[in-house]
Every structure is written in structure tokens, then in C-alpha cells.
C-alpha positions as CSV (number, residue, x, y, z in Angstrom):
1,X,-6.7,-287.4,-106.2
2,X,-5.2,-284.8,-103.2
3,X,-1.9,-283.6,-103.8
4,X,-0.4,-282.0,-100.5
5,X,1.9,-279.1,-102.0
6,X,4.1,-278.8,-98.4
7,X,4.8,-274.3,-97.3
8,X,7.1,-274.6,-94.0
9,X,4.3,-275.5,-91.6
10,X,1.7,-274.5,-93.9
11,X,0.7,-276.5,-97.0
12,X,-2.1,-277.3,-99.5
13,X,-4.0,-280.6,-99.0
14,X,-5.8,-280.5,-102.8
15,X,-7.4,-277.2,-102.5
16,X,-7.7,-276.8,-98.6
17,X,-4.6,-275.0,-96.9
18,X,-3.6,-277.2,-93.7
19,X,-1.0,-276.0,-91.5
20,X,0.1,-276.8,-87.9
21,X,1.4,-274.3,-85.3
22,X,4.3,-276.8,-83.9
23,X,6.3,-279.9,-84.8
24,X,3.9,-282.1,-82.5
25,X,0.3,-280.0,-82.9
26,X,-2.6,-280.7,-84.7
27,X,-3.0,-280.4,-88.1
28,X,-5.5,-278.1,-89.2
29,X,-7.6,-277.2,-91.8
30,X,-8.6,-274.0,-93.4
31,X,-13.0,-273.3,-93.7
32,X,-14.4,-270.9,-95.5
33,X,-17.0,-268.7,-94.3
34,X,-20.4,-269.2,-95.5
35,X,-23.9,-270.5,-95.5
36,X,-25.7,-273.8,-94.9
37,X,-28.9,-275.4,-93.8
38,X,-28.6,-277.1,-90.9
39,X,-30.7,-280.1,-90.0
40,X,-32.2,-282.5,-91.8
41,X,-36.0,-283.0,-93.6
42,X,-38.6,-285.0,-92.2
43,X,-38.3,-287.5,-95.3
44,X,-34.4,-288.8,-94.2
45,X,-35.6,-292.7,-92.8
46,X,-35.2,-293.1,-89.3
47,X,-34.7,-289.2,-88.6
48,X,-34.8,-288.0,-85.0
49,X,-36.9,-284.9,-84.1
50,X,-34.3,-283.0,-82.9
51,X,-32.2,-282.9,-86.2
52,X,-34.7,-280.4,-87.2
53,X,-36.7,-278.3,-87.6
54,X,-34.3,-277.3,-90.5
55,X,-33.1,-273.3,-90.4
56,X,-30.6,-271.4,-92.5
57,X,-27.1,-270.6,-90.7
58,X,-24.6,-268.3,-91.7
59,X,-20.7,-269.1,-90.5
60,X,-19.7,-265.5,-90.8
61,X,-16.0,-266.0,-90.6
62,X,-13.4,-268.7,-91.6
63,X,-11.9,-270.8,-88.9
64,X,-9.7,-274.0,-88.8
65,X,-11.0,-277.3,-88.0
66,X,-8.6,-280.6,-87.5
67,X,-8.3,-282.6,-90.4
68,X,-8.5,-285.6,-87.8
69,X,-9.7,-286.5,-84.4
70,X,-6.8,-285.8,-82.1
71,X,-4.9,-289.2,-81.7
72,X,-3.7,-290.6,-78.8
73,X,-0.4,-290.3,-80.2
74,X,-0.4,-286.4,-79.6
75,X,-2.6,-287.0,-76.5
76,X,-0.1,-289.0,-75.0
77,X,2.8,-286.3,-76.3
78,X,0.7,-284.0,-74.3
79,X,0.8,-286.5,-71.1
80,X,4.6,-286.3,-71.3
81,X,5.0,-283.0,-71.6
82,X,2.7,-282.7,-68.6
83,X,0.1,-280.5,-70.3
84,X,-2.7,-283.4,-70.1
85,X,-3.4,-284.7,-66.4
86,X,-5.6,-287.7,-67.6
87,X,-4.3,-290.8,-69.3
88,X,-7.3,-292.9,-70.7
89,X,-7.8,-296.3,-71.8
90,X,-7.0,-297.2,-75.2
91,X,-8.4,-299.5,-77.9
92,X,-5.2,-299.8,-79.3
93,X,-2.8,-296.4,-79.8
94,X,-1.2,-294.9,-81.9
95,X,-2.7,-293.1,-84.7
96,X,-6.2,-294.3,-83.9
97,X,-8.5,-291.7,-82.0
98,X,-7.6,-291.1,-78.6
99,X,-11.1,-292.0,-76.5
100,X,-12.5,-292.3,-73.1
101,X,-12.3,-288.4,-72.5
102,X,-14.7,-285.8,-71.3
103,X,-15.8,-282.9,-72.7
104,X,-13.5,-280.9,-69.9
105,X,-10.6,-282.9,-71.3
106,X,-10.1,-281.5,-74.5
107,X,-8.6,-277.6,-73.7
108,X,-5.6,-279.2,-73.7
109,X,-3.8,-277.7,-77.1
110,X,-4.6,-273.8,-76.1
111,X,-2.6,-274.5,-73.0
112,X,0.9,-275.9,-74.8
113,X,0.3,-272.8,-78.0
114,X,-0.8,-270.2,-76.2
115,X,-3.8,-270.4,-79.5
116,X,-7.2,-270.0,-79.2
117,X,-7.7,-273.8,-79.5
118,X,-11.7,-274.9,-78.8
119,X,-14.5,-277.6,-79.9
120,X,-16.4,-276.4,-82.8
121,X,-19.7,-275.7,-82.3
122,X,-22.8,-277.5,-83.5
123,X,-23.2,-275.3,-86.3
124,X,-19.4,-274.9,-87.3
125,X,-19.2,-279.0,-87.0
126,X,-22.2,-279.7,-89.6
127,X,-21.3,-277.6,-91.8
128,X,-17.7,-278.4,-91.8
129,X,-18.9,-282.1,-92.0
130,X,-21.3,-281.6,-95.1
131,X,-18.7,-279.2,-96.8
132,X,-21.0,-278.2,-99.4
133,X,-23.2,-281.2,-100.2
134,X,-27.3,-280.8,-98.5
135,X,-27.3,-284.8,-98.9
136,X,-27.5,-287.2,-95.8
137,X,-23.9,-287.6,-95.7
138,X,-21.4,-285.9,-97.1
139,X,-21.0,-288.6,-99.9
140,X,-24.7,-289.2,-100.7
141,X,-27.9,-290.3,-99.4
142,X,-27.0,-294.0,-99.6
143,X,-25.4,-296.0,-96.8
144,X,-24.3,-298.9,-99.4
145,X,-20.7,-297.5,-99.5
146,X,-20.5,-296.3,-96.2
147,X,-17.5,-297.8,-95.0
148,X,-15.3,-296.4,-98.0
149,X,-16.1,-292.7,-95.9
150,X,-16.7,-294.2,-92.5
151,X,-16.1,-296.9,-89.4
152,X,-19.1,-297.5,-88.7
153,X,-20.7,-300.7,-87.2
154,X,-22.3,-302.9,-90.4
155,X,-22.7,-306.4,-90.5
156,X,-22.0,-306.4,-86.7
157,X,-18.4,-304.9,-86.9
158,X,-17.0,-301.4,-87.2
159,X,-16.2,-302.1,-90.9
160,X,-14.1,-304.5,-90.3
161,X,-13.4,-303.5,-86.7
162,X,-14.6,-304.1,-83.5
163,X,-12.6,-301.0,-82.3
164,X,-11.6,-297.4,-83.6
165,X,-10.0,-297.2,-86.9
166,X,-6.5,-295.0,-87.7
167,X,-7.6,-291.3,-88.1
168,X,-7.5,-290.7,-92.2
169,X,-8.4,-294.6,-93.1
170,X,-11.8,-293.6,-95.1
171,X,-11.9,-291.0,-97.8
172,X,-12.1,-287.1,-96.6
173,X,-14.6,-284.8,-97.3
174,X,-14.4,-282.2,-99.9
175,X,-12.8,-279.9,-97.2
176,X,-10.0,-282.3,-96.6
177,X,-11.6,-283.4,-93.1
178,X,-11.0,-286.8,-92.5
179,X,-13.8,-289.6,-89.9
180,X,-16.4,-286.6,-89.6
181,X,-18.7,-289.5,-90.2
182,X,-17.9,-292.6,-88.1
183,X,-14.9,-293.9,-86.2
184,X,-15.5,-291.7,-82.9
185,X,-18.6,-289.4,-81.8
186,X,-16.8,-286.0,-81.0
187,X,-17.5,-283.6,-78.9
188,X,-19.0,-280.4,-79.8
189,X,-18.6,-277.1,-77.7
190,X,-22.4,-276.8,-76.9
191,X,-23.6,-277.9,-73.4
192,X,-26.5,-277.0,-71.7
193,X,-27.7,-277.8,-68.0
194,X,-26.6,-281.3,-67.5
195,X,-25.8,-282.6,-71.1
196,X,-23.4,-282.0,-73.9
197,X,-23.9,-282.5,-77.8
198,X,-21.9,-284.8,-79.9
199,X,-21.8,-285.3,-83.5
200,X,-20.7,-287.8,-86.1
201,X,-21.1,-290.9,-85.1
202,X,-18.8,-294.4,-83.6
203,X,-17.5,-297.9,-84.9
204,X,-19.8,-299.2,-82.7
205,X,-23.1,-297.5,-84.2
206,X,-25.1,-298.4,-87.0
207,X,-24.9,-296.1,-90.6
208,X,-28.0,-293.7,-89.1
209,X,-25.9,-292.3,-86.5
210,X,-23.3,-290.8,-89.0
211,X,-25.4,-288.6,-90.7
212,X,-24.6,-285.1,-90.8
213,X,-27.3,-283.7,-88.7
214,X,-27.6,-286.2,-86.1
215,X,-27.3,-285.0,-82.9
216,X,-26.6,-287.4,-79.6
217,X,-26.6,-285.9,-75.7
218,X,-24.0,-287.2,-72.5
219,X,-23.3,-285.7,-69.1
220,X,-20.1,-284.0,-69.9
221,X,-18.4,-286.1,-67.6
222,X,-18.5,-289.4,-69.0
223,X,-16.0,-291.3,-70.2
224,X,-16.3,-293.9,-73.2
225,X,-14.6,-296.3,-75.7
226,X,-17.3,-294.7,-78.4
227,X,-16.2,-290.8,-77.8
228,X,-13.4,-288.3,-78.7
229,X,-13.4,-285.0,-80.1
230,X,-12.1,-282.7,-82.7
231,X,-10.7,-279.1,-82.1
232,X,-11.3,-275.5,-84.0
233,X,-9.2,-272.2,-83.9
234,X,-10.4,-269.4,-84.8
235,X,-6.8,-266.9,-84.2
């Protein structure tokens, strides 16, 4: 069971410190530094080739990731407060992921805390998403179970769903970090040439793509119901 132990702005979410640098910002957890291997081996079913080959990575510092996708409820506080110029399309609002965004979108919350606000990485968002574990997801191997930790799309719905869920609806990770498998595919801060990375997976994808190491490439520019994003700090 997580207790959340509440410090002023800062406060313990079971053994993760979470804090929150204004009244409307993000929340944000706490991640240690420290080493993983990234990737996945050749034996995970239905593994693409570029979630390997599998390599050892060292996160040499702590930074904060949010414990949810950034909701179109502080999206749309943004909009007000004139920081954001875009106003997407929902699939319902609310607490519930905001979506259709592109990767040039999201440098919103540096701009209203003067905070080095970014997307993680590749490498900080897997190993933020397996928090510890080396399994296929961050609850197992199996997808049996999958939508106690994830919206995913089994049996022909999201879950349940044939939209987003709620950020926080399926069980966090053991960092505290809540829909890094499922509900949206997030934006990651590596881009090359003409694409940009994304990790996690969408309500409207089948169990495979939530796996920790699976990778998926867009233009940066596109805009759609299945992709959000996530933000680090790292001051």
C-alpha cells in the first residue's frame, strides 16, 4: 500500500519523494541514479530488432520524472494563462492525458517555472519505466494482468475503453510512476533526421507495444489521439 506523507510542496509517495514547483505544475518524481540494461533479448515473442541489441547504461545522476502524463487539465491551465498556443482535440478532458500534440508542443512547463523542464530521454524513460525489474514489463513477463498496470487495447478495447484512461487508474511502478505502460505513447527527447522516438505504448495498441523496451518512430510534427508525453527536470 503507498502512503503519501505530504512536506509543503514536497512529500513522500511510499518511498519516492514527489514534489511540485507551483500550485498548478506537475507533479514530479524523484529517480535515483544508477544502472540498467536497456533493450530487450531476442527470446521476448514478437520482439522488434530495434529494441536491441541489449547494452549496459549508466544514468549518472538523479533527475525527476512526472508521476503522470501531463493532463489536459494543466494543458488547458497553460492555454489560459497563455503559455500554450495550441489547443488540441480531446477524447474526453479532464484528468485524462492530454493528446494530439507534437513533440515541439511539450516545452511548455520550462516557460511558466523558469525550470529546466524537458522529455526524458530514451535511456532515462526505460529505465524509469522498468524501475528496477529486467522483466518484459515492469510487473512481469506475462500480459494476463495487463490491464491491472495498463490501458491497453485487449479484447478489442482499451481495457474497457475505447479512449484514454485518467492518468493514475492502473497500479504505478515501484518508482511511483503511474501509465508508463499503456494509456498514451509519450514522447521521448531523441529525434533524429526526420523522426522522433516514443515509448510506452496507447489504449488503442495491443499488450506488445507496452513493453519496456519497445521503441515506435513519427515525424515530430504529427498530431494524434494515440500520443502525449511525459516531462523530466534535471535542476
Amino acid at each position: 500500500m503507498l502512503i503519501a506523507i505530504v512536506l509543503g510542496s514536497w512529500y513522500y509517495y511510499g518511498r519516492q519523494l514527489v514534489f511540485r514547483d507551483c500550485d498548478v505544475c506537475l507533479e514530479m518524481v524523484m529517480i535515483p541514479a544508477g544502472g540498467f540494461t536497456m533493450g530487450s533479448p531476442a527470446s521476448v515473442p514478437g520482439r522488434e530488432s530495434d529494441e536491441g541489441p541489449q547494452h549496459a547504461v549508466t544514468i549518472s545522476r538523479q533527475f525527476a520524472a512526472g508521476q503522470y502524463e501531463v493532463t489536459f487539465d494543466e494543458w488547458d491551465a497553460c492555454v489560459r494563462e497563455g503559455g500554450c498556443g495550441h489547443n488540441p482535440d480531446d477524447g474526453g478532458r479532464g484528468r485524462r492525458p492530454v493528446i494530439n500534440v507534437t513533440w515541439d508542443d511539450t516545452g511548455w512547463v520550462s516557460k511558466k517555472t523558469g525550470k529546466n523542464y524537458r522529455l526524458l530521454t530514451e535511456a532515462e524513460w526505460e529505465y524509469a519505466a522498468r524501475a528496477g525489474t529486467t522483466s518484459r514489463y515492469y510487473w512481469g513477463d506475462s500480459d494476463t494482468d495487463i490491464c491491472r498496470y495498463a490501458s491497453v487495447n485487449k479484447g478489442g478495447k482499451g481495457c474497457g475503453t475505447d479512449r484514454t484512461s485518467p492518468v493514475g487508474s492502473r497500479q504505478p511502478n515501484a518508482f511511483g510512476l503511474h501509465d508508463m505502460s499503456g494509456n498514451v505513447w509519450e514522447w521521448a527527447e531523441d529525434c533524429g533526421k526526420l523522426n522522433c522516438v516514443m515509448r510506452g505504448g496507447s489504449w488503442d495498441g495491443g499488450p506488445q507495444g507496452a513493453g519496456s523496451a519497445v521503441r515506435f518512430e513519427l515525424m515530430g510534427a504529427n498530431r494524434n489521439s494515440f500520443i502525449g508525453f511525459r516531462v523530466a527536470r534535471t535542476n
